[in-house]
C-alpha positions in Angstrom: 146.8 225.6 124.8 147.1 225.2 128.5 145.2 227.5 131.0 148.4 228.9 132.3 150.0 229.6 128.8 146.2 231.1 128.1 146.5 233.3 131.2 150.1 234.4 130.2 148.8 235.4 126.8 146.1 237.3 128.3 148.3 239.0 131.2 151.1 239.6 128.2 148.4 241.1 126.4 147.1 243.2 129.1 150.6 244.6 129.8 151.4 245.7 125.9 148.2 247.6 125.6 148.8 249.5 129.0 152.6 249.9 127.5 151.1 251.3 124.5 148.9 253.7 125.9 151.4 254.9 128.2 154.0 255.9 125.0 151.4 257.5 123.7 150.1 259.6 126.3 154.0 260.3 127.1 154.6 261.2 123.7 151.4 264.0 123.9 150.1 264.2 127.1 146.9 266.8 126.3 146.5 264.9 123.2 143.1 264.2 122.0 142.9 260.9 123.8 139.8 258.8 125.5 138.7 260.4 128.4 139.6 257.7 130.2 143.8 258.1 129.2 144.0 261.2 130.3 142.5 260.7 133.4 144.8 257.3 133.6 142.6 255.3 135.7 140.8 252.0 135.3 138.0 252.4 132.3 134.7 251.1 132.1 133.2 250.0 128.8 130.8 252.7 128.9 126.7 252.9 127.7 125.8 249.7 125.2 124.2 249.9 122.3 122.3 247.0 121.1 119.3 245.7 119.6 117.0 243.2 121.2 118.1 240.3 118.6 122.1 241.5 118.6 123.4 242.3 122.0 125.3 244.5 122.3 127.5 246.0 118.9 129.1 249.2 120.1 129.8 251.5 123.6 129.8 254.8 124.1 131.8 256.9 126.9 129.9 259.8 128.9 131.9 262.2 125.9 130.7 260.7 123.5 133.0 258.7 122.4 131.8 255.4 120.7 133.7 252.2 120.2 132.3 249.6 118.2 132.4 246.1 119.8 133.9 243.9 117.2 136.2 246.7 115.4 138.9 247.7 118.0 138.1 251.0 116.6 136.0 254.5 117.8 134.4 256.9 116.2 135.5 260.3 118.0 134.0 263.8 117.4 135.9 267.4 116.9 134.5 270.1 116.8 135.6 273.6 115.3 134.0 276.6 116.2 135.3 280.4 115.8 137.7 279.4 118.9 139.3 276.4 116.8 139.4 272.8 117.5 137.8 271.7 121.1 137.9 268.4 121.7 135.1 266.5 123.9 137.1 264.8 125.8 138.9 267.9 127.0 136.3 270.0 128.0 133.3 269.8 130.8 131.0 271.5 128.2 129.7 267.7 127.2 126.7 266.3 128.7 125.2 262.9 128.3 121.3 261.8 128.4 120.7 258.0 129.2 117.1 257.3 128.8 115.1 254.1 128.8 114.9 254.2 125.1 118.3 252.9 123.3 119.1 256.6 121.8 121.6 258.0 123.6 122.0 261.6 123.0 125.5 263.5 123.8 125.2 267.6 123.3 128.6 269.6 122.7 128.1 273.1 123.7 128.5 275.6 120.9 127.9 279.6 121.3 124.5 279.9 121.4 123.4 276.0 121.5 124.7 272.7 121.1 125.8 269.9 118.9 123.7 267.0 119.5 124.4 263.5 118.9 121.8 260.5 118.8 123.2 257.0 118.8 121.7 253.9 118.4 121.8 250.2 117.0 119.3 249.4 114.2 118.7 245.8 112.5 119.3 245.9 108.5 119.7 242.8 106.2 119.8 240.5 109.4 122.7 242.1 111.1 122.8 245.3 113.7 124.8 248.8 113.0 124.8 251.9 114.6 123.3 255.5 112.9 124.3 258.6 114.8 122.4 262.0 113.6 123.8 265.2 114.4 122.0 268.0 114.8 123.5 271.5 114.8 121.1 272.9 117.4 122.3 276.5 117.3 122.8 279.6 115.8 126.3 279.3 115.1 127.8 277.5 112.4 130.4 275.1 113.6 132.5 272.3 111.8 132.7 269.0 112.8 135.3 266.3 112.5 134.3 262.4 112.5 137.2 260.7 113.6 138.0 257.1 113.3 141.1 255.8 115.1 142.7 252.3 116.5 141.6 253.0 120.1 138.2 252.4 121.8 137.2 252.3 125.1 139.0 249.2 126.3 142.4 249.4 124.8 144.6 250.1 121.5 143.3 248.1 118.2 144.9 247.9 114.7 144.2 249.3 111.5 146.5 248.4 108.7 144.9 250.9 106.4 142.0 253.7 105.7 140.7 254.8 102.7 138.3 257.8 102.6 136.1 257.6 99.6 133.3 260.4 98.8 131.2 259.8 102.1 132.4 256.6 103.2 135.6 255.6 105.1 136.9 252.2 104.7 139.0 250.5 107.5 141.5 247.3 105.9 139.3 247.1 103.0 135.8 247.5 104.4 133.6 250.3 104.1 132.6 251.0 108.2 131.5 254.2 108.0 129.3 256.2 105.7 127.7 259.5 105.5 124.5 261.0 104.0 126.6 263.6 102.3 130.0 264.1 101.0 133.1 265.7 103.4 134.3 269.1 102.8 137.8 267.5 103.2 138.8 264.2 104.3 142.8 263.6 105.7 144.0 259.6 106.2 147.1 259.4 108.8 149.4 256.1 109.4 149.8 257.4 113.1 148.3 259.0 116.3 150.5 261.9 116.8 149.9 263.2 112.9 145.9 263.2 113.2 145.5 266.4 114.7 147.7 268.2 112.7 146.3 267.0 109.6 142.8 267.4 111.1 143.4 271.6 111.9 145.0 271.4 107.5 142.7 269.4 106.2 140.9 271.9 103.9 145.0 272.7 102.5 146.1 269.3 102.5 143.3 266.9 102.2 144.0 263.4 102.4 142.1 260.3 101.5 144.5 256.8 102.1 146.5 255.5 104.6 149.2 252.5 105.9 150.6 251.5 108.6 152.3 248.1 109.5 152.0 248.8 113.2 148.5 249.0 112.6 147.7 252.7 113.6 146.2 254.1 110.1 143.3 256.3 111.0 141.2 259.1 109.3 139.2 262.3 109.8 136.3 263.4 107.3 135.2 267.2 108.2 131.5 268.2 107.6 130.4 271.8 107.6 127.2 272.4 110.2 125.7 275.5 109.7 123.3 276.6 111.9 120.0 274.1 112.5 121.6 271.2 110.0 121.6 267.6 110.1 124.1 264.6 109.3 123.2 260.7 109.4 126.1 258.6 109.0 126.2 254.5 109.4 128.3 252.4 111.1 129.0 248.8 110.2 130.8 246.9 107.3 128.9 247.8 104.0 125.7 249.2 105.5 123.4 250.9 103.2 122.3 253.9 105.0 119.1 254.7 102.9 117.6 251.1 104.4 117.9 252.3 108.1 114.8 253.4 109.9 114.7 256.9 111.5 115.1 257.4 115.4 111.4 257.8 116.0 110.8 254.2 114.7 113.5 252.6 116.8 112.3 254.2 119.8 108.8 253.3 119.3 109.5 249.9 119.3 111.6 249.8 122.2 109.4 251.7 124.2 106.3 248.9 123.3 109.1 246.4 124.0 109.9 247.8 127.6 106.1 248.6 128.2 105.1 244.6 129.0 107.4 244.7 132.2 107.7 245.4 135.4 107.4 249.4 136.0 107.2 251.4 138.6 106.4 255.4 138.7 107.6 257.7 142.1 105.9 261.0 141.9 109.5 263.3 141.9 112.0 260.7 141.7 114.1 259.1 139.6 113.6 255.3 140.2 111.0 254.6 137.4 114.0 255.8 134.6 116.1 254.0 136.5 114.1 250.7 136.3 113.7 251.2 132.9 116.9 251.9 131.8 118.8 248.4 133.2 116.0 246.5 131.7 116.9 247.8 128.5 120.4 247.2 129.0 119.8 243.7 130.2 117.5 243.3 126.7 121.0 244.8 124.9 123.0 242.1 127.0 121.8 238.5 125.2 122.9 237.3 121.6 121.2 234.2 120.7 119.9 233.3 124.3 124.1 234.0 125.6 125.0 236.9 127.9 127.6 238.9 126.2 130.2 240.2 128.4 133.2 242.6 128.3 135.9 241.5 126.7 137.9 242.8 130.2 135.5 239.9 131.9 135.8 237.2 129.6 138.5 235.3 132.0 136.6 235.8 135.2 133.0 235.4 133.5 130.8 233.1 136.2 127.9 230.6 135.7 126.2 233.1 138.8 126.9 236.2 136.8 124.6 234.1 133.9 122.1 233.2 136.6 122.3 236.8 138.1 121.2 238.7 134.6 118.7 235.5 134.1 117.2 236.3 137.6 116.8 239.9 137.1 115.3 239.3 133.5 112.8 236.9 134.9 112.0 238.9 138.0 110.6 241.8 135.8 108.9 239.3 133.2 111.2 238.5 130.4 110.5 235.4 130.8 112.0 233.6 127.6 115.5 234.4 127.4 115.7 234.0 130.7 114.4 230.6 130.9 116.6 229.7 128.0 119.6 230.9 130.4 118.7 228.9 133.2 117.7 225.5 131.6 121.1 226.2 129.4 122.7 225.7 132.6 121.0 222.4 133.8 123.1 220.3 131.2 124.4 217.2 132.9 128.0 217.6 132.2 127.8 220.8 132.7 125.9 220.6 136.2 128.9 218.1 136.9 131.6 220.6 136.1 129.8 223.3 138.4 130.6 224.2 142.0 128.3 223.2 144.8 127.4 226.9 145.1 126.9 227.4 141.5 124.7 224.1 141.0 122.6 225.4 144.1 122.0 228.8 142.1 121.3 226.9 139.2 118.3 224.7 140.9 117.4 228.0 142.7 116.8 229.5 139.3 115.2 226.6 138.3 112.6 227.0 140.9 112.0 230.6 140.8 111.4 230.0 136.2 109.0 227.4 137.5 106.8 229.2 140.3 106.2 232.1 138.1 105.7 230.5 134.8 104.1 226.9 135.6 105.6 225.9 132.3 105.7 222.4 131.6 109.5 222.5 129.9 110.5 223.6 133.6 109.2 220.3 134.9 110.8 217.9 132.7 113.8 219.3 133.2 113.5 219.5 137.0 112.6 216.1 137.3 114.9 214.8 134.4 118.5 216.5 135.1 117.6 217.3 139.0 115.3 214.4 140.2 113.3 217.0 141.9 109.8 216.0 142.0 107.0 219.6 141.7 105.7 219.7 145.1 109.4 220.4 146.3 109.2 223.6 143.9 106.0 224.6 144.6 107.2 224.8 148.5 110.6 225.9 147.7 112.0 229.1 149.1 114.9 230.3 146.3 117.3 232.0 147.8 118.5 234.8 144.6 122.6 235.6 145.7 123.3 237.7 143.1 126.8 237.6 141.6 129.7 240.4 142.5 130.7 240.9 139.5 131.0 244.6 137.9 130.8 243.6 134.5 128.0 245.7 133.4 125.0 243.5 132.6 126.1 242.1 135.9 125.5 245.3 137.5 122.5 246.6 135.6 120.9 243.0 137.0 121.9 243.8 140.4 120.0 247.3 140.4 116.8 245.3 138.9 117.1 243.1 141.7 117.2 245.9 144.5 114.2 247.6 142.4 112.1 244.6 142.4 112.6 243.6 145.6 111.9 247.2 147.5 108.2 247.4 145.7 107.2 243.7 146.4 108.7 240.5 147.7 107.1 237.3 148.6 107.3 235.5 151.8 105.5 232.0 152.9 103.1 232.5 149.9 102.5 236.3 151.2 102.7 239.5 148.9 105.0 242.4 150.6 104.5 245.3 148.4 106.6 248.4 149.4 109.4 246.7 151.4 111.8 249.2 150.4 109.6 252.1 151.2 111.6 255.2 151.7 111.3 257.7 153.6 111.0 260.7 150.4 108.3 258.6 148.9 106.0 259.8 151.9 103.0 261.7 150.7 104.2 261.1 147.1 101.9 258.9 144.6 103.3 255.7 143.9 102.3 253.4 140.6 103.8 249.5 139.8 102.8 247.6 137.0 103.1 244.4 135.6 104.8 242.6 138.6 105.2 239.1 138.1 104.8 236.9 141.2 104.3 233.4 142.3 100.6 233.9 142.9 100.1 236.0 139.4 100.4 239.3 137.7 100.4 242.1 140.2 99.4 246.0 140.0 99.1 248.7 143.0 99.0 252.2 143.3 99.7 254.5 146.4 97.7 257.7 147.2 97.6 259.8 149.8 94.8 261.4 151.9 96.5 264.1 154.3 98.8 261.5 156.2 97.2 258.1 155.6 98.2 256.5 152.6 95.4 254.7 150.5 96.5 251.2 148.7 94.8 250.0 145.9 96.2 246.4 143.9 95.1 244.0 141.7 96.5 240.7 141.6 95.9 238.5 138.3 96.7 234.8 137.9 99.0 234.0 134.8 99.3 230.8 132.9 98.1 228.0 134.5 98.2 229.5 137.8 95.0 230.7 136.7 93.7 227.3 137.1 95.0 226.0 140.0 93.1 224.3 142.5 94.8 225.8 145.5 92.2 227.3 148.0 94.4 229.2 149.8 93.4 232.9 150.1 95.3 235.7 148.7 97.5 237.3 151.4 98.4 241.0 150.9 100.7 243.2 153.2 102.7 246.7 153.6 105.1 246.0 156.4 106.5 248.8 156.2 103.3 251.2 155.9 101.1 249.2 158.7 102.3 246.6 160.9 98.9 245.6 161.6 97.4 245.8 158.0 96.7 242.3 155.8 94.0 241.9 153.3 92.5 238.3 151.8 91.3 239.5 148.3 93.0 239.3 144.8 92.0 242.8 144.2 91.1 245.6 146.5 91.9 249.2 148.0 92.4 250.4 151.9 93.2 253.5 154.0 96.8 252.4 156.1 98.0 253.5 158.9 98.7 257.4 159.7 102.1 258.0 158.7 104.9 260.4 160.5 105.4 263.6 159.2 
C-alpha cells in the first residue's frame, strides 16, 4: 500500500471514530462517557502502566479510567452510594496520586471516606497484566460497578461479544477480567446507551451474555463494599489472579530499580518526585530495547523522538537500553535513509553513550558505521536538541533533560553543578545522587550556614574512566552560587559566596 492510500486510511479512520463519538455523545450528552468526551477536546493517553520488561500495557485518565493498550477496551468504575449511581467522570470528588512507584492510586469520595483504587502492571507467566485493589476506606458501605466497554482513552474499539461468568468477564471469547470474588449481579449489554440502565437493574434483571455486530457488547459486574473491604481483580487474557504478587512487592522492586539513578532531593519542593516519576515512565516506555509510542503518534513518530528518550535515559544512568537505542540507529541503511539533522543527533548520541560509558561496543561502532576515530569523541562537544514532540515518553524525556541539566552540566571538561539554581531553593538543603558525567559518578549536597551556602561533592570515576591516564585536574564550579568559586579536587566541601536575602 502506498503512503498516500496509508495516510487516507488513517485520516478516514481518524474521522469515523470522531463521527462515532460525536452520535454518541448527541445521543446522551451527560452520559457516563470518558472524561475527555464530555469535555470534547483533544485527549491525552493518560498515566502508563508498564513493567520494566513490557512497556507500557494499559493507561489510565486522571478519573480513573483505565484503557488497556492492546484491547480497544476500559475498565470504568461506578459507584453507588445512598445517593445512587455517581459516576467518576462526572464529579470533581476524584483525585488522582502519581508517585514514583508504578501504583497509581485514584480515591472516589464516599460519605465518610473514600474508594481507593491501586493500579499497576505485574509480570506473570512471561507476559504483563494489570491488578487493581479496591479498598473501601470508609465507614459507609457503598457498591461498586466494574465496567468494561468498547471505548478507551483514544477512541471507540469493538467488542463482538461479553460473557460474564462467576468472577470473570470474557470479551470475544477471552477471559480479560477476573475477580477475587463472585458479583452480586452481573448485566451484559450489545450497546452504549442500554448500560446504564441495566447497570441501576442489575440486581432485578441480571444479565450475563452479550452480541453485537457493530461491535459495542459491553458488561457491568456489581460488587458489594461494605465498610473497610477489599477486591483484587486481574486484567489480561487468561490471567490467573492467585500467581500475582501483592502491591508491596511490586513497589519494592521499583523503588530498588529507580534507586541506582540520578536523584535529586529539594528540601520543600517538588522536583525530586518529579525526577522520579519520568524516569519511571521512561523505564515503562521501552519493549524489547523499542520506544513504544501512542498509537495517535505512530505516523509522526521521529528517529529524534528515539534519540530524545535515549538521551534522557542515558543522562540519568540507564545506560543499556539506551545504548541499545542509539547504536540501533547507526545501521548503515538506515543512517542513509536519515536526514542530515537526524544523522547529526544520531552521532551526537553516539558521542555522549561513549564519554560516559568508555565502552568498547561504542567504539567499533563509531569507527565502523561513522569512520570517526576516539580522540574526536573524547573532544567532542554533543549538542542534545531534544525532539518537540508531545507524545508522552517524548515529554517525560524532555522534563529529565531540564532536571539534569539545572543540577549539573559540563562544559570544556568542567563540572557546573546547580546551573538551574532557583531562587526558592535559597537557604533550603539540597541533595543529588548518582549523577553520571564525563569525568565519573557525581554526588553533592547543599547546606546552609545563615546566608552562605556550604558545598560538599564527591566525584567518582566509572568504568574505565577510572583508569585513564589523563592528568588533567578535576574542575568543579557553581556559577550561579559564586562567580569567583572553582575547586581542583575529586572530592571536597567549601563555604560560597553570601547569598541575597
Amino acid at each position: 500500500m502506498s503512503f498516500l492510500r496509508r495516510g487516507m486510511k488513517r485520516q478516514a479512520a481518524a474521522q469515523q471514530g470522531r463521527d462515532q463519538i460525536d452520535a454518541l455523545k448527541a445521543a446522551d450528552p451527560d452520559g457516563p462517557w470518558p472524561l475527555w468526551v464530555l469535555r470534547s477536546e483533544t485527549h491525552g493517553v493518560g498515566e502508563p502502566i508498564g513493567t520494566l520488561d513490557s512497556g507500557p500495557v494499559a493507561f489510565i485518565d486522571e478519573r480513573g479510567l483505565l484503557g488497556w493498550e492492546d484491547g480497544r477496551w476500559s475498565l470504568d468504575w461506578w459507584v453507588r452510594t445512598d445517593e445512587g449511581w455517581k459516576y467518576p467522570s462526572h464529579t470533581r470528588a476524584v483525585r488522582q496520586t502519581v508517585a514514583a512507584t508504578p501504583i497509581i492510586e485514584t480515591s472516589f469520595a464516599v460519605p465518610g471516606g473514600d474508594l481507593v483504587a491501586r493500579a499497576c502492571a505485574v509480570q506473570t507467566s512471561g507476559r504483563a497484566v494489570v491488578t487493581i485493589d479496591y479498598e473501601n476506606d470508609s465507614p459507609t458501605a457503598v457498591a461498586l460497578a466494574l465496567v468494561v466497554r468498547p471505548i478507551d482513552l483514544d477512541g471507540v474499539g469493538i467488542a463482538e461479544s461479553v460473557k460474564i461468568y462467576d468472577n470473570t468477564l470474557s470479551i470475544e471469547g477471552s477471559v480479560q477480567l477476573v475477580a477475587d470474588r463472585i458479583p452480586a449481579a452481573s448485566v451484559a449489554v450489545p450497546d452504549f446507551a442500554s448500560l446504564p440502565p441495566a447497570v441501576e437493574r442489575a440486581n432485578a434483571e441480571p444479565s450475563t451474555e452479550a452480541t453485537s455486530t457493530a461491535g459495542t457488547a459491553q458488561g457491568a459486574m456489581v460488587f458489594p463494599m461494605p465498610h473497610h473491604s477489599t477486591l483484587r481483580v486481574g486484567l489480561g487474557a487468561d490471567l490467573v489472579l492467585a500467581e500475582l504478587p501483592q502491591l508491596e512487592a511490586i513497589e519494592k522492586g521499583w523503588s530498588a530499580h529507580l534507586d541506582q539513578f540520578l536523584s535529586v532531593e529539594v528540601e520543600g519542593s517538588p522536583l525530586g518526585d518529579e525526577l522520579m516519576i519520568n524516569e519511571r515512565r521512561l523505564a515503562t516506555s521501552l519493549r524489547n530495547g523499542k520506544v513504544m509510542r501512542s498509537r495517535s503518534a505512530m505516523a509522526e513518530w521521529s528517529v529524534l523522538d528515539d534519540l530524545t528518550v535515549a538521551n534522557a535515559l542515558l543522562e540519568v544512568g540507564d545506560v543499556n537500553p539506551a545504548a541499545e537505542i542509539i547504536l540501533d540507529q547507526l545501521d548503515g541503511d538506515r543512517l542513509m535513509a536519515m536526514a542530515a539533522g537526524e544523522r547529526d543527533a544520531a552521532f551526537d548520541a553516539l558521542v555522549r553513550l561513549w564519554q560516559l560509558t568508555r565502552r568498547t561496543e561504542v567504539l567499533d561502532a563509531a569507527g565502523e558505521t561513522l569512520e570517526v576515530p576516539p580522540e574526536l569523541l573524547a573532544g567532542a562537544t554533543p549538542a542534545v536538541v531534544p525532539s518537540p514532540s508531545d507524545d508522552w515518553p517524548v515529554v517525560a524525556a524532555r522534563r529529565v533533560l531540564d532536571i539534569r541539566s539545572a543540577l549539573v552540566t559540563e562544559r570544556d571538561g568542567e563540572l557546573h553543578l546547580l546551573t538551574g539554581f532557583a531562587d526558592e531553593w535559597r537557604g533550603r538543603s539540597v541533595d543529588v545522587r548518582n549523577a553520571r558525567t564525563a569525568l565519573g559518578m557525581l554526588s553533592f549536597s547543599l547546606r546552609w550556614h545563615g546566608a552562605r551556602p556550604a558545598l560538599l561533592w564527591s566525584l567518582k570515576p566509572v568504568g574505565s574512566a577510572a583508569g585513564t591516564d589523563d592528568d588533567s585536574r578535576t574542575v568543579v564550579r557553581a556559577p550561579a552560587l559564586d562567580t569567583a568559586w572553582v575547586g581542583y579536587e575529586a572530592e571536597g566541601e567549601a563555604l560560597l559566596a553570601e547569598q541575597p536575602v
